[in-house]
DSSP file (Angstrom, degrees, kcal/mol; ACC not computed):
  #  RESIDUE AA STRUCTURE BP1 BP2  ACC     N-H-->O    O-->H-N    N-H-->O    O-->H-N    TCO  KAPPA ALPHA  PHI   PSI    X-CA   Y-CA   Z-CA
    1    1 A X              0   0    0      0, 0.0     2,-0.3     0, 0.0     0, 0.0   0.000 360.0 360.0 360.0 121.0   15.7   -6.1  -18.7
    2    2 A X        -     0   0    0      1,-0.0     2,-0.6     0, 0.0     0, 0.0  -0.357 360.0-126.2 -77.6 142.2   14.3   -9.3  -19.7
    3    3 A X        -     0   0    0     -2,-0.3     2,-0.2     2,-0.0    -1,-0.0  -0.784  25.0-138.2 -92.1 133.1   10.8   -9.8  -18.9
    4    4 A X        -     0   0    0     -2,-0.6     2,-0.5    17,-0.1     3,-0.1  -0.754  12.7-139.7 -79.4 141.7   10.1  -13.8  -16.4
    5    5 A X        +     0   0    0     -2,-0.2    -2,-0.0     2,-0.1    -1,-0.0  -0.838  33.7 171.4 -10.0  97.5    7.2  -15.5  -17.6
    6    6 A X        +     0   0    0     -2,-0.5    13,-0.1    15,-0.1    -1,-0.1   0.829  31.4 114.1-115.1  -2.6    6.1  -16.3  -14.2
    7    7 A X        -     0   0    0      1,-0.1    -2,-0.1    -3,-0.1    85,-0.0  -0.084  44.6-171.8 -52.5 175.5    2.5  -17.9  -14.6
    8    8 A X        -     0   0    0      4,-0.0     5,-0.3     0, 0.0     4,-0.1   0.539  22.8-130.8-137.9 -10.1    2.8  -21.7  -13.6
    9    9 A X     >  -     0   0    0      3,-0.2     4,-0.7     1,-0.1    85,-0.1   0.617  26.6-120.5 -32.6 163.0   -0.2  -23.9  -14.2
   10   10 A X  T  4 S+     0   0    0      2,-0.2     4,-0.5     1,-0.2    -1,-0.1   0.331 109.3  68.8 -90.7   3.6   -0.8  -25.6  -11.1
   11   11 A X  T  4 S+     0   0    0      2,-0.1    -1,-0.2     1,-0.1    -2,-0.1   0.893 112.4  33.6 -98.7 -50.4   -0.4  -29.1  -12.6
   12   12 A X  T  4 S+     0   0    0      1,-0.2    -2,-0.2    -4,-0.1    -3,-0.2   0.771 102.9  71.1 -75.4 -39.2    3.5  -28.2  -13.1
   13   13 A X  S  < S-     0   0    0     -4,-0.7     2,-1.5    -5,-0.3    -1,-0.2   0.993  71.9-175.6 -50.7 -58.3    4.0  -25.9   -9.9
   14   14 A X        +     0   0    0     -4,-0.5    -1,-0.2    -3,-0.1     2,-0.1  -0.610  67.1  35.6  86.9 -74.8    3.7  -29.5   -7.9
   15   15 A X  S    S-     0   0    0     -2,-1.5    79,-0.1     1,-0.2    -1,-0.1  -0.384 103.7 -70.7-106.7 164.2    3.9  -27.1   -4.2
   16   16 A X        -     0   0    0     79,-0.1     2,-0.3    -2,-0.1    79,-0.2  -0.232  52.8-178.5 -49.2 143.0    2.5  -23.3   -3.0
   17   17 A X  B     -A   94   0A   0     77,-2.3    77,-1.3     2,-0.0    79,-0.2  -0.982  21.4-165.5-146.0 154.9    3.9  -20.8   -4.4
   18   18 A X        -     0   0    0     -2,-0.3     2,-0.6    75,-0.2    75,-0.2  -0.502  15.8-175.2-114.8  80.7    3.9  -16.7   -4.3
   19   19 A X        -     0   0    0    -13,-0.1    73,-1.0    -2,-0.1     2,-0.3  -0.801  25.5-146.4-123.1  96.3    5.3  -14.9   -6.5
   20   20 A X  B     +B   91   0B   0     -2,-0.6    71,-0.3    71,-0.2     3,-0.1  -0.262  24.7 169.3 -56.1 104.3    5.9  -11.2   -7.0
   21   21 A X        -     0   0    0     69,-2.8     2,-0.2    -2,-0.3    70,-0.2   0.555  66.6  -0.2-103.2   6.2    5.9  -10.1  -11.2
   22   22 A X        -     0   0    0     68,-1.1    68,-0.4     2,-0.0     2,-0.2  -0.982  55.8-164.0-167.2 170.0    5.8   -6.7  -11.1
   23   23 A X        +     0   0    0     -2,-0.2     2,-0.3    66,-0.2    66,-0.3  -0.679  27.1 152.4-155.6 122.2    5.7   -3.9   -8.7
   24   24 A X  E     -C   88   0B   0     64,-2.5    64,-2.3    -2,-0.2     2,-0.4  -0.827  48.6-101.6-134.4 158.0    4.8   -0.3   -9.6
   25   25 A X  E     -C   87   0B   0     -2,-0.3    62,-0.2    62,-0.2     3,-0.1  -0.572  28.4-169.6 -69.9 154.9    3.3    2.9   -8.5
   26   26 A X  E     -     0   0B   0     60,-1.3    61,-0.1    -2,-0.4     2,-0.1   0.402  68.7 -21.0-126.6   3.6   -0.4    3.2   -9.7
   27   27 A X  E     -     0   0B   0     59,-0.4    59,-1.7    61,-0.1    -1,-0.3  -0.313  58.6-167.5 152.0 126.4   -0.6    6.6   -8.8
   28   28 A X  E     +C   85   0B   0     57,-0.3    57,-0.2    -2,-0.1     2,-0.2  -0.843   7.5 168.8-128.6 141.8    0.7    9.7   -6.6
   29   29 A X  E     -C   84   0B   0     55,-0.8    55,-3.9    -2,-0.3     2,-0.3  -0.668  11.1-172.3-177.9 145.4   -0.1   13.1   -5.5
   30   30 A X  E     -C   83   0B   0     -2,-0.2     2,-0.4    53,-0.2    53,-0.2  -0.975  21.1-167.4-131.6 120.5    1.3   15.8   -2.7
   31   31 A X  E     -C   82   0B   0     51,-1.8    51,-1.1    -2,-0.3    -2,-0.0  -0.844  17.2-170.8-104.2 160.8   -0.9   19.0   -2.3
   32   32 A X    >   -     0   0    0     -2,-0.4     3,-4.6    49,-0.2     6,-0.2  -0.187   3.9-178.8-136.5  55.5    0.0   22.1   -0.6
   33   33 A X  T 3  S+     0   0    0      1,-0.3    47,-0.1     3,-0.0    -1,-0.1   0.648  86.8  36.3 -13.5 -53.7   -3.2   24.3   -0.3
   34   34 A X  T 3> S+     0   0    0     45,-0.3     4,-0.7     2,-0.1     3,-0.3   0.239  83.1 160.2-103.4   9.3   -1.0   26.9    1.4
   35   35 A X  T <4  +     0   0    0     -3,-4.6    -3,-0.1     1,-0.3    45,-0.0  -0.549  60.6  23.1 -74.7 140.7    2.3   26.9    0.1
   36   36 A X  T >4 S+     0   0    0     -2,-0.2     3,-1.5     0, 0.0    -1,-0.3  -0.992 119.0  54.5-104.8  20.6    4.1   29.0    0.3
   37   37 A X  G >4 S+     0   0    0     -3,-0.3     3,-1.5     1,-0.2     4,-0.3   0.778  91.2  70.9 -29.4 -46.2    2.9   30.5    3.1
   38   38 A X  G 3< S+     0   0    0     -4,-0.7    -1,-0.2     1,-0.2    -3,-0.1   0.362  90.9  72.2 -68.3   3.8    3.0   27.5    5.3
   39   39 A X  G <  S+     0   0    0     -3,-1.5    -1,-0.2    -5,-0.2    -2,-0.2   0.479  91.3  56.2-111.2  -8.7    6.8   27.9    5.1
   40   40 A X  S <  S+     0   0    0     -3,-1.5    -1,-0.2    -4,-0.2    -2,-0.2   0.391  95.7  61.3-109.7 -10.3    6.8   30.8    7.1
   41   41 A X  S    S-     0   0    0     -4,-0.3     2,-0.8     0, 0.0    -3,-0.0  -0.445  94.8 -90.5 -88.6 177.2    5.3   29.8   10.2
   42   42 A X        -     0   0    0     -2,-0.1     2,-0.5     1,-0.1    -3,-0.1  -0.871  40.7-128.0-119.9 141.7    6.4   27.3   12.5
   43   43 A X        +     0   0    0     -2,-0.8    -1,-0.1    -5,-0.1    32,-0.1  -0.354  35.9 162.0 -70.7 104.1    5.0   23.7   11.8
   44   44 A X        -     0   0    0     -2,-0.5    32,-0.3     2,-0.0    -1,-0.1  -0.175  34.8-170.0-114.2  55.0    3.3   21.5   14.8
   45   45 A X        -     0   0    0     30,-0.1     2,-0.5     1,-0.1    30,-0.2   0.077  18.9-152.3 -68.8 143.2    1.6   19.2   12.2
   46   46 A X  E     -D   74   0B   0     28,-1.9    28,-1.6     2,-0.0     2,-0.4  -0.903  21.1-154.2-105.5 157.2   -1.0   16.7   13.2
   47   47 A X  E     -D   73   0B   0     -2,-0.5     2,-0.5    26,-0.2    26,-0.3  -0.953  16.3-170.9-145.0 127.7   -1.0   13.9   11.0
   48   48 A X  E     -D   72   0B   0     24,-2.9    24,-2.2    -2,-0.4     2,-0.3  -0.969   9.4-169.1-119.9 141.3   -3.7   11.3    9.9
   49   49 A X        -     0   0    0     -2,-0.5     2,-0.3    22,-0.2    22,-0.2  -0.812   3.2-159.1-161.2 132.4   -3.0    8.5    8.0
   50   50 A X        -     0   0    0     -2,-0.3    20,-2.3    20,-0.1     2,-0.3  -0.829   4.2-162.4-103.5 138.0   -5.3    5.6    6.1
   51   51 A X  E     +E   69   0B   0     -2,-0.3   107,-0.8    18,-0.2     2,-0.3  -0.795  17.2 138.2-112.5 116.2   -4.8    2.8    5.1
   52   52 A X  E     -E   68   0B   0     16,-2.9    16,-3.3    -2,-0.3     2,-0.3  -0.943  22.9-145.7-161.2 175.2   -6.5    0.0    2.4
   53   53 A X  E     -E   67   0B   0     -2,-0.3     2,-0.3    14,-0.2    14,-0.3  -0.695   8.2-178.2-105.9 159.9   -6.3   -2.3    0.1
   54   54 A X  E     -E   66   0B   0     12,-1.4    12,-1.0    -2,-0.3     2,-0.3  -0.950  12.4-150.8-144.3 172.2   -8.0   -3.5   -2.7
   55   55 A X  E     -E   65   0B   0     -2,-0.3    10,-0.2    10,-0.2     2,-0.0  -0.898   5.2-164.0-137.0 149.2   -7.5   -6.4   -5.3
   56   56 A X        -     0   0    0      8,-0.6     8,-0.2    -2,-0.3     9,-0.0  -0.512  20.9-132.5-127.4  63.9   -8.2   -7.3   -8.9
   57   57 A X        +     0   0    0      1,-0.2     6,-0.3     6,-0.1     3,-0.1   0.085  24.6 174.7 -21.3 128.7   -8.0  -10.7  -10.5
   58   58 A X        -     0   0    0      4,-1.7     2,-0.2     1,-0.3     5,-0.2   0.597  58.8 -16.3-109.8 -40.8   -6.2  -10.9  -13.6
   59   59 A X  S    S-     0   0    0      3,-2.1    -1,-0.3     1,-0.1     0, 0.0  -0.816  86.7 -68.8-160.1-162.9   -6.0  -14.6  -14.6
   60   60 A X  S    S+     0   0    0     -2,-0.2    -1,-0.1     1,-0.2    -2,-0.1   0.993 135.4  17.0 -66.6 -51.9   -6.6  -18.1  -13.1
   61   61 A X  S    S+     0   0    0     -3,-0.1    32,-2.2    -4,-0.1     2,-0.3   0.735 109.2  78.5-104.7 -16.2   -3.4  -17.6  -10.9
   62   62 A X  E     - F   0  92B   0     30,-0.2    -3,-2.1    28,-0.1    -4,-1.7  -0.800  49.9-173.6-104.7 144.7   -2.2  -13.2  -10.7
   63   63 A X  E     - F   0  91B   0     28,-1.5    28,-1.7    -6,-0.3     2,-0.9  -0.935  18.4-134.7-133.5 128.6   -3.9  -10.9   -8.5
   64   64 A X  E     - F   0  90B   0     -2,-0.3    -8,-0.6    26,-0.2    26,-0.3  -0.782  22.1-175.8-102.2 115.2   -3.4   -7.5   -8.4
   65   65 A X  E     -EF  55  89B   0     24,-2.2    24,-1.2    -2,-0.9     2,-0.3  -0.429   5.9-172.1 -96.1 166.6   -3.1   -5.7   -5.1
   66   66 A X  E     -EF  54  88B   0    -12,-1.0   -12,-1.4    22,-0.2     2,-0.5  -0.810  11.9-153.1-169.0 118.9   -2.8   -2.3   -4.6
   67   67 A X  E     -EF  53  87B   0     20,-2.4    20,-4.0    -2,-0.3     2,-0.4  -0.892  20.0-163.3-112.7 101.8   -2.0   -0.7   -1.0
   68   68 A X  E     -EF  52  86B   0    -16,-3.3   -16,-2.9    -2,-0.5     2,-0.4  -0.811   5.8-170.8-112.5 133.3   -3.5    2.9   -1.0
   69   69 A X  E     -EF  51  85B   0     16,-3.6    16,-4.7    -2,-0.4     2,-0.3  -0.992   7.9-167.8-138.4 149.3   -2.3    5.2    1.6
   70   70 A X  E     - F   0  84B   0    -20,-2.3     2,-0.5    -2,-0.4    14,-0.2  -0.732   7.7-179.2-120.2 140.5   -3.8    8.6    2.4
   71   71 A X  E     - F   0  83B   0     12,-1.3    12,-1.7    -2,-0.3     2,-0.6  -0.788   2.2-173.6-150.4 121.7   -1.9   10.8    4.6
   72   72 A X  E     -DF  48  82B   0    -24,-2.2   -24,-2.9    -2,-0.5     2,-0.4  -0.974   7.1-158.8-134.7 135.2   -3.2   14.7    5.8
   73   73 A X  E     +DF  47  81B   0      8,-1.2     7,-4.5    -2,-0.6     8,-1.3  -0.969  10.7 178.9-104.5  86.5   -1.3   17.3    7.7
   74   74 A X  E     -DF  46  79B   0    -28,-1.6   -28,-1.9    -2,-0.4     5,-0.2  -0.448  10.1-167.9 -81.8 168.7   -2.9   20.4    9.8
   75   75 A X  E >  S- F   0  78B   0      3,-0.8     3,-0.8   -30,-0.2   -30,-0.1  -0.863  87.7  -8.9-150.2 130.4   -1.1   22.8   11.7
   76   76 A X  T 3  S-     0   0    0    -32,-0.3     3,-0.1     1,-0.2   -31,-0.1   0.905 133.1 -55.7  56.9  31.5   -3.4   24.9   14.0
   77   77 A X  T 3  S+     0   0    0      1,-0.1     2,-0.4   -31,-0.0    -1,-0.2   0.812 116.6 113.3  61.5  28.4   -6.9   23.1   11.9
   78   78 A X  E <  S- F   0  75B   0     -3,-0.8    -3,-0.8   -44,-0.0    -1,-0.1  -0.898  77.0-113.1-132.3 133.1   -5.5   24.2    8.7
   79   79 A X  E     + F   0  74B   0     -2,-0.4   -45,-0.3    -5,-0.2    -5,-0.3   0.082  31.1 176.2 -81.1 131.1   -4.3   21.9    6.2
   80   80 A X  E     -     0   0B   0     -7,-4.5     2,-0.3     1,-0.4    -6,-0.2   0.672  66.1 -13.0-116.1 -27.0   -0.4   21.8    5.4
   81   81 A X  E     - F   0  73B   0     -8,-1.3    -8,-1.2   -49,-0.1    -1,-0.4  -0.985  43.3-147.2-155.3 171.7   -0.4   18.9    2.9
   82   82 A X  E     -CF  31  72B   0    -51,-1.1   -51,-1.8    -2,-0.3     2,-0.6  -0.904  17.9-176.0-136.2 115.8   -2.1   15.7    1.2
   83   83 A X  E     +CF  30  71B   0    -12,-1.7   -12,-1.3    -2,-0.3     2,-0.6  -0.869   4.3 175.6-116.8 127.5   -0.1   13.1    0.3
   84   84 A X  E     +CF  29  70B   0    -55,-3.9   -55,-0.8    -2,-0.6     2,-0.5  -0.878   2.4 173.6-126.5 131.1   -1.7   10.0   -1.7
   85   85 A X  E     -CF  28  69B   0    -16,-4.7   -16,-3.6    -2,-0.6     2,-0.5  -0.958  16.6-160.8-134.6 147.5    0.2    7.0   -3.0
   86   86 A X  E     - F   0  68B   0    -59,-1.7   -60,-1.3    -2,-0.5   -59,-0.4  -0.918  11.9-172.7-104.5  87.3   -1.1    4.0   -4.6
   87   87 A X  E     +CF  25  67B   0    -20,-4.0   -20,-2.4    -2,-0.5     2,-0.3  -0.734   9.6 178.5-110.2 145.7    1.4    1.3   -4.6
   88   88 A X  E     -CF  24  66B   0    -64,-2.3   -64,-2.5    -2,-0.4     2,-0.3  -0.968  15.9-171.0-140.2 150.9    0.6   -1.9   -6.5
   89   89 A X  E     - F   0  65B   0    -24,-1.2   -24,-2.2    -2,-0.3     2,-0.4  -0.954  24.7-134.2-146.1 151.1    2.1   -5.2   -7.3
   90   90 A X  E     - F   0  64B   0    -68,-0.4   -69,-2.8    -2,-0.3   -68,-1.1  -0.949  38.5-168.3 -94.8 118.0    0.9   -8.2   -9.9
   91   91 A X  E     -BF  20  63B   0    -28,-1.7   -28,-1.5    -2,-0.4     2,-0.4  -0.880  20.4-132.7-118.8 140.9    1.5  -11.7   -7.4
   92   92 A X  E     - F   0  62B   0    -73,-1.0   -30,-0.2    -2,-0.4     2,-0.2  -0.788  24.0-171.7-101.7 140.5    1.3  -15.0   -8.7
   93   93 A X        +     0   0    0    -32,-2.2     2,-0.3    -2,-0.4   -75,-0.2  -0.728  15.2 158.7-138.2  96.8   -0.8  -17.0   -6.5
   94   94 A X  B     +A   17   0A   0    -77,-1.3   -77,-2.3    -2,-0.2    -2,-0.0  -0.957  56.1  12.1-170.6 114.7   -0.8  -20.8   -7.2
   95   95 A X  S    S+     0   0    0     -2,-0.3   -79,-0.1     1,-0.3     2,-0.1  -0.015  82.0 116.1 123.2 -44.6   -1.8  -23.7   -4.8
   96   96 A X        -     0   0    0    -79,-0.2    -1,-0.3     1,-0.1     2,-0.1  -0.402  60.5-117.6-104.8 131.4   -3.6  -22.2   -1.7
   97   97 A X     >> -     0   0    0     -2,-0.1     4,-1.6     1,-0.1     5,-0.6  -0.334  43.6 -88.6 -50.7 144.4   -7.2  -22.8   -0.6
   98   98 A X  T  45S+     0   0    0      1,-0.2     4,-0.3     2,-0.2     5,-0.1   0.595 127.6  45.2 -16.8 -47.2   -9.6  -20.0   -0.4
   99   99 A X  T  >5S+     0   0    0      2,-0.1     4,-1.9     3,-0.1    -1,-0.2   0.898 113.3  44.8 -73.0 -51.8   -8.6  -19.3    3.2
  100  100 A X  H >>5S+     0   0    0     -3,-0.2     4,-1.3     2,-0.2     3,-0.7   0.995 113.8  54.6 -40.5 -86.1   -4.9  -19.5    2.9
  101  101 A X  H 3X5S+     0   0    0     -4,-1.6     4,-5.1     2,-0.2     5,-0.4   0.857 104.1  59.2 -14.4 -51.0   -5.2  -17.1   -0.7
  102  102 A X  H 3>XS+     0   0    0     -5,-0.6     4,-5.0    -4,-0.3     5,-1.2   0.992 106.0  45.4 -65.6 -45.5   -7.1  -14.6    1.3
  103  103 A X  H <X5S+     0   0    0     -4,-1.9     4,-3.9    -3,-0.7     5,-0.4   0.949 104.9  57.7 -59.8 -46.4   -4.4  -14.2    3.6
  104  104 A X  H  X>S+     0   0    0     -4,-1.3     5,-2.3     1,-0.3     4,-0.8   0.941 114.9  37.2 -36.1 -63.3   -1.9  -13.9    1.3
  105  105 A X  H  <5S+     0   0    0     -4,-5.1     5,-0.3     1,-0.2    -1,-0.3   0.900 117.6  48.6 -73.7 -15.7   -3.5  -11.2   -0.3
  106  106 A X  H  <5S+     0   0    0     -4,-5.0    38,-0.3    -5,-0.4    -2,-0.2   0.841 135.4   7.0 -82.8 -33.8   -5.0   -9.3    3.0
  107  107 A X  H  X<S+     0   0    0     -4,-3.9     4,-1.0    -5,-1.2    -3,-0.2   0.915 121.7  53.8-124.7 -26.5   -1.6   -9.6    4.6
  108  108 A X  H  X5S+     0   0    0     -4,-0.8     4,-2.3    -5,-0.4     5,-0.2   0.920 112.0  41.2 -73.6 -58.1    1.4  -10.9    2.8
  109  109 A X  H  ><S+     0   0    0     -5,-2.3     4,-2.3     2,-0.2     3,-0.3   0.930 113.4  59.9 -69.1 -29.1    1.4   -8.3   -0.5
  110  110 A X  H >> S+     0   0    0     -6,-0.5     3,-1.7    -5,-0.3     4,-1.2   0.974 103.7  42.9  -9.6 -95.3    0.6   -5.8    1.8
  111  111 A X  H 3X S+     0   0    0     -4,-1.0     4,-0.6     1,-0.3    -2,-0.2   0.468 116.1  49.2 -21.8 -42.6    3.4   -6.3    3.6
  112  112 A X  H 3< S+     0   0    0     -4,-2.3    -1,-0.3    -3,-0.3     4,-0.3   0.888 117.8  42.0 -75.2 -50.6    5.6   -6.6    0.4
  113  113 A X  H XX S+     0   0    0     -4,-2.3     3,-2.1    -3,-1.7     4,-1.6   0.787  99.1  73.9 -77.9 -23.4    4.1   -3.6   -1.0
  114  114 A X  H >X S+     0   0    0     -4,-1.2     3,-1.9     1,-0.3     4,-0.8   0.899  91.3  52.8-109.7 -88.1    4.1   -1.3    2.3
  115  115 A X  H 3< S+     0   0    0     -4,-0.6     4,-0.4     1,-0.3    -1,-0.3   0.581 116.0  46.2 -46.6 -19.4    8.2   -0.4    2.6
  116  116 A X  H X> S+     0   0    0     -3,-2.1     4,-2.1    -4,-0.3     3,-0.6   0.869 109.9  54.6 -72.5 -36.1    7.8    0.8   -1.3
  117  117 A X  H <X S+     0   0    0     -3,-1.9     4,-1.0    -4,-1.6    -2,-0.2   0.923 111.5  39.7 -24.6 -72.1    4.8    2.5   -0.2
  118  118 A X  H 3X S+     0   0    0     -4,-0.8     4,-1.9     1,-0.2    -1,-0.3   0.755 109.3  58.8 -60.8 -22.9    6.6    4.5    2.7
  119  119 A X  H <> S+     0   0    0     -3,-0.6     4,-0.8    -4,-0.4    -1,-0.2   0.814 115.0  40.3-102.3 -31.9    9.9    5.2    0.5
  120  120 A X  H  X S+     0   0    0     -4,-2.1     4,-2.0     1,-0.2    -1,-0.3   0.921 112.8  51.9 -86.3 -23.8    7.3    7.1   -2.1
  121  121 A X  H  X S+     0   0    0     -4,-1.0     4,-1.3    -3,-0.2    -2,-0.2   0.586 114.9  44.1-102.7 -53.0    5.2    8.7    0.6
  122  122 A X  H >X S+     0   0    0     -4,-1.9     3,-4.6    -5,-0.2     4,-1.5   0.924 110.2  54.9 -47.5 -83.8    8.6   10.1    2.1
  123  123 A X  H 3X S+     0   0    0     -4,-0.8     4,-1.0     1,-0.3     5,-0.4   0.495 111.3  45.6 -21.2 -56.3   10.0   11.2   -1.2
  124  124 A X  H 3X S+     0   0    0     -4,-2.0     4,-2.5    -5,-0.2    -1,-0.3   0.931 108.8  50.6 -39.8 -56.2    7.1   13.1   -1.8
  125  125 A X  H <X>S+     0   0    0     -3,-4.6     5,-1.8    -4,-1.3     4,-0.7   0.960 113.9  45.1 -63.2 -46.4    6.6   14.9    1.4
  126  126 A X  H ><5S+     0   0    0     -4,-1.5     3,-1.0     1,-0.2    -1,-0.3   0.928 109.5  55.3 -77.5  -7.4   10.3   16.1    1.6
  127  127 A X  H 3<5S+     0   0    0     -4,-1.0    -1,-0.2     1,-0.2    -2,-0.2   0.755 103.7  65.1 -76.6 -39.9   10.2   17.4   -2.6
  128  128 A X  H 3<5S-     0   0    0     -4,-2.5    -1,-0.2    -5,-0.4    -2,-0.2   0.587 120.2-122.0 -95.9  17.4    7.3   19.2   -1.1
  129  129 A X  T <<5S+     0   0    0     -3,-1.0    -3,-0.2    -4,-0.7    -2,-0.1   0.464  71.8 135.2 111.1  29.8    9.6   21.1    0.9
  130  130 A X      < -     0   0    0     -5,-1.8    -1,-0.2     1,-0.2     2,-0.1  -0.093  62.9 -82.3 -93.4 169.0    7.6   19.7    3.9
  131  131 A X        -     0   0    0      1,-0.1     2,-0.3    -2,-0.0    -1,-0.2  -0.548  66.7 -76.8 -74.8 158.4    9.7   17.9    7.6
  132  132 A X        -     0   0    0     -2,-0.1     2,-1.1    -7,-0.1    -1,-0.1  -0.133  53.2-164.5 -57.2 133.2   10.7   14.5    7.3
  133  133 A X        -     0   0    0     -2,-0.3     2,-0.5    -3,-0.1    -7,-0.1  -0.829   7.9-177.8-121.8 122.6    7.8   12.2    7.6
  134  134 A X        -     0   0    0     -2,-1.1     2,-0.7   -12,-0.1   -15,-0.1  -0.986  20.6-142.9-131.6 140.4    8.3    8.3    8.2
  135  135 A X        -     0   0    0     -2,-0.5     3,-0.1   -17,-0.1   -17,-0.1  -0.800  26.3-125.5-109.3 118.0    5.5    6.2    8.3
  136  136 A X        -     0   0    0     -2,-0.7   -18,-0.0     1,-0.1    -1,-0.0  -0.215  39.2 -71.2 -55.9 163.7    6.0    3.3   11.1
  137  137 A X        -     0   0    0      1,-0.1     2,-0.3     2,-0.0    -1,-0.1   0.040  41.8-145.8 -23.7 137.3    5.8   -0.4   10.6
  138  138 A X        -     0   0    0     -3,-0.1     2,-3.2   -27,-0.1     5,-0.1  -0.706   6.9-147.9-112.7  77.4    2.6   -1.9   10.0
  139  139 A X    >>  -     0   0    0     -2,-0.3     4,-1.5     1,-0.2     3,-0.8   0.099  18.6-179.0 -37.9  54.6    1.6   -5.7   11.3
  140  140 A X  H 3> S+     0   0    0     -2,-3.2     4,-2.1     1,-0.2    -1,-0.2   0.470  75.9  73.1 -58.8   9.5   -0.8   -6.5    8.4
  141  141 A X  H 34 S+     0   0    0      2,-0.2    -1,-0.2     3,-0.1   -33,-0.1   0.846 100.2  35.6  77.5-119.4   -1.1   -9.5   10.3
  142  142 A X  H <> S+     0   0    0     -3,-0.8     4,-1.7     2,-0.2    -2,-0.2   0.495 113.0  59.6 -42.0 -56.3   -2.8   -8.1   12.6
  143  143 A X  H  X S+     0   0    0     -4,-1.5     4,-1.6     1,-0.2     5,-0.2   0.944 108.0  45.9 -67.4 -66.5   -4.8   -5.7   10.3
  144  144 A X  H  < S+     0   0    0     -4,-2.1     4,-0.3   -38,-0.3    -1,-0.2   0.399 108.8  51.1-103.2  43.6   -6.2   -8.3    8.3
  145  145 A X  H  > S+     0   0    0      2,-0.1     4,-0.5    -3,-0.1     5,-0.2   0.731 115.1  53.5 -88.7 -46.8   -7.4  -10.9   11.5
  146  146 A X  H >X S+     0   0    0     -4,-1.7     4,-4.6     1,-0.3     3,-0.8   0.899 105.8  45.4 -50.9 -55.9   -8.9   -7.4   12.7
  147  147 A X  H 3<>S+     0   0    0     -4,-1.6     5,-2.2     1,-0.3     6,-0.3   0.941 117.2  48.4 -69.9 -40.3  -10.9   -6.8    9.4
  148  148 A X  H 345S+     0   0    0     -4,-0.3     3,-0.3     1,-0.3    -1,-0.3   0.602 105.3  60.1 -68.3  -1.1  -12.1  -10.8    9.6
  149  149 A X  H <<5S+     0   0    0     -3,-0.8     2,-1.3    -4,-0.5    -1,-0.3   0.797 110.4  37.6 -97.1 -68.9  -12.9  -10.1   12.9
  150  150 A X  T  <5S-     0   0    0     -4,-4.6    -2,-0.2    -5,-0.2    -1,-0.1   0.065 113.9-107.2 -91.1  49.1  -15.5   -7.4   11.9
  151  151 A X  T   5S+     0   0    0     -2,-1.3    -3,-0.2    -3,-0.3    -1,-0.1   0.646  87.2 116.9  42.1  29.3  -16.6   -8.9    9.2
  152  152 A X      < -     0   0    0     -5,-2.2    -1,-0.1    -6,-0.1    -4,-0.1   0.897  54.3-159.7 -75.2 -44.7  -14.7   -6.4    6.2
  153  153 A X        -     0   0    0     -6,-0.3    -8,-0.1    -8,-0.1    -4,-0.0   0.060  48.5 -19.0  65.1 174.4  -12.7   -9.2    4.9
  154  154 A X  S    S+     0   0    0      1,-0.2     3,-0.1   -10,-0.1   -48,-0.1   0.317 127.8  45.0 -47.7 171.3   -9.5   -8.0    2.7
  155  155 A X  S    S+     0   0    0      1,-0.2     2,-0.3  -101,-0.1    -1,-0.2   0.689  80.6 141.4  81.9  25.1   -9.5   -4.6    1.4
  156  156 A X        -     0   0    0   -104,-0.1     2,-1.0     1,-0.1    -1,-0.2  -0.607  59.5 -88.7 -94.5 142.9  -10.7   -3.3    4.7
  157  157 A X              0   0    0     -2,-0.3  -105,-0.3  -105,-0.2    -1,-0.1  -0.590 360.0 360.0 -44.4  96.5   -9.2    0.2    6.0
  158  158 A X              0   0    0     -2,-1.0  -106,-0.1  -107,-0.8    -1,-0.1  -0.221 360.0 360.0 -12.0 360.0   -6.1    0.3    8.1
């Protein structure tokens, strides 16, 4: 697999650009306080799940984002799992004003990262011999006009 150069200088780029250079996990983990026990009753989970983001500058023009999602499962107030996944991507970000940028990263790499997100998030849950679990669609959008609306700005909770 050949590795892209994909930095730009902005002098060459000429127009906006976004660019995805990498995309990775940054970190996973599925408990089961109560396995196996939990395997022998029957499951009516209630299910929470949190959302955020946070971001790293790397250079003049890559950001790293990383879209952390938390997910816990009672049955009857006693805990049947915790699943946490980190998913992260490196974005080239080259062109865009302060305001523009911010979206990008509060809603667009989200967005990019979010359908690896769920597919690791599954993967776990059924390997941990758990029901299927799919985590709906997310408008990040939405999510981060909300967080600029209460004053979080990106990397606000979901």
């Amino acid at each position: 697999m050949a590795d892209n150069d994909t930095t730009i200088p902005a002098s060459q780029a000429g127009d906006k650009q976004v660019m995805l250079s990498r995309i990775y996990v940054k970190d996973c983990s599925f408990e089961s306080p109560r396995a196996p026990e939990v395997f022998t009753t029957q499951m009516d989970p209630e299910v929470k799940v949190s959302m955020r983001t946070n971001t790293k500058q790397l250079d003049a023009s890559s950001v790293e984002v990383v879209l952390s999602i938390t997910i816990e499962a009672q049955s009857d107030k006693k805990p049947l799992f915790l699943v946490e996944v980190h998913q992260a991507g490196v974005f080239a970000v080259i062109g865009f004003n302060e305001a523009e940028r911010g979206a990008i990263i509060g809603s667009y790499c989200p967005s990019i990262l979010f359908p690896y997100a769920r597919e690791a998030v599954s993967d776990l849950v059924i390997r941990g011999g758990m029901p299927v679990l799919l985590l709906q669609p997310v408008n990040f959008d939405a999510v981060y006009a909300q967080s600029l609306t209460q004053g979080a700005g990106p990397g606000a909770a979901a």
